[in-house]
N, C-alpha and C positions, 0 to 999 in steps of 0.2 A: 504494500500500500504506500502510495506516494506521501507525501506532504501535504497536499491538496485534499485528499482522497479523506488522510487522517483528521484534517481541521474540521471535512463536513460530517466526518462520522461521531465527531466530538458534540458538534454544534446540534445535532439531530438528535444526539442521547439525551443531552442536559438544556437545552434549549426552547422555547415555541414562540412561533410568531404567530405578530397579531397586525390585522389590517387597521388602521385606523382612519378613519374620515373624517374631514374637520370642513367646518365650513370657509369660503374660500376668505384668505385672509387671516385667519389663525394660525395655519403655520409659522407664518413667518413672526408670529406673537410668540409662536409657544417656543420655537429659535431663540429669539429675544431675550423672552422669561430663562430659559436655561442659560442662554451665552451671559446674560449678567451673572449667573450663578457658575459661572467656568464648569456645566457640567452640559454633557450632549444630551440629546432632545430624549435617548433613554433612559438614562441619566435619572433626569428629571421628572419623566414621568413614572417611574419606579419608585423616586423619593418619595411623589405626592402622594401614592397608594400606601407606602410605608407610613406617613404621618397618618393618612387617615383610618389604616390599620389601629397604630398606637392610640388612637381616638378613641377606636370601639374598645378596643383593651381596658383602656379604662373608664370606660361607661362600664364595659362590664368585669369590672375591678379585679382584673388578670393578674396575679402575680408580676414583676419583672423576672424571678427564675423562670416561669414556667411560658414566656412569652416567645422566648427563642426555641420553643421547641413546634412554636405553630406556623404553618406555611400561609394559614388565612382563615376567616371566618367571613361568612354571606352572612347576611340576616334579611329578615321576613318577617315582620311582626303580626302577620297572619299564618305562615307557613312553618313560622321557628326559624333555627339558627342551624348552617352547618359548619361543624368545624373542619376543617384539615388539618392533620400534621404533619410536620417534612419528616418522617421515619413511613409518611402512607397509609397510618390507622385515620380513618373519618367516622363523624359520628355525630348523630343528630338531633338535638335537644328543643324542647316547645317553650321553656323560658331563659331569663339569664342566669336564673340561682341552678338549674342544671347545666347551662353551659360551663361554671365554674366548679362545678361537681366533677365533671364528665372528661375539664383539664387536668383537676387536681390527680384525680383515680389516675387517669392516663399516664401521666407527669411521674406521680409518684409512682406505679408499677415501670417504669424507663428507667428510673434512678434521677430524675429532675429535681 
């Protein structure tokens, strides 16, 4: 396998793209918004999903140990809450006093 070969095999394991559509004229804002911030446009839009992660975390008063072990949670305040974890275990909770259940148990059965 070339070098070429190995970069896209890499990039195909640990990677996903996402199309995104902006209306015309926010590109070059959402450039902007990052190039003031010296980070590129994915950069930037990874950070603002991280912050608004850390948001929900603590609305729903996530530990800080036990935050680095989740890849993301949706929520639905009709449908519930799904969590994900970056170890792959998900799990599905109908309020927030389970979703903090449902970390802790996880967490603490990992060694979190």
């Amino acid at each position: 396998m070339d070098r070429k070969e190995y970069k896209q095999a890499f990039a195909r394991e640990r990677y996903e793209r996402i199309e995104l559509k902006v209306p015309k004229g926010m590109k070059s804002i959402i450039k902007s918004l990052a190039n003031d911030k010296g980070m590129s446009v994915n950069a930037y839009l990874q950070d603002l999903i991280r912050k608004d992660q850390c948001g929900m975390f603590d609305t729903m008063q996530i530990a800080e140990r036990n935050r680095e072990m989740i890849s993301g949670i949706t929520r639905n305040m009709h449908d519930g809450y799904d969590i994900i974890f970056k170890d792959g275990y998900s799990c599905h909770c109908r309020t927030k006093k389970d979703v903090r259940s449902c970390i802790i148990d996880h967490c603490t059965e990992k060694g979190g």
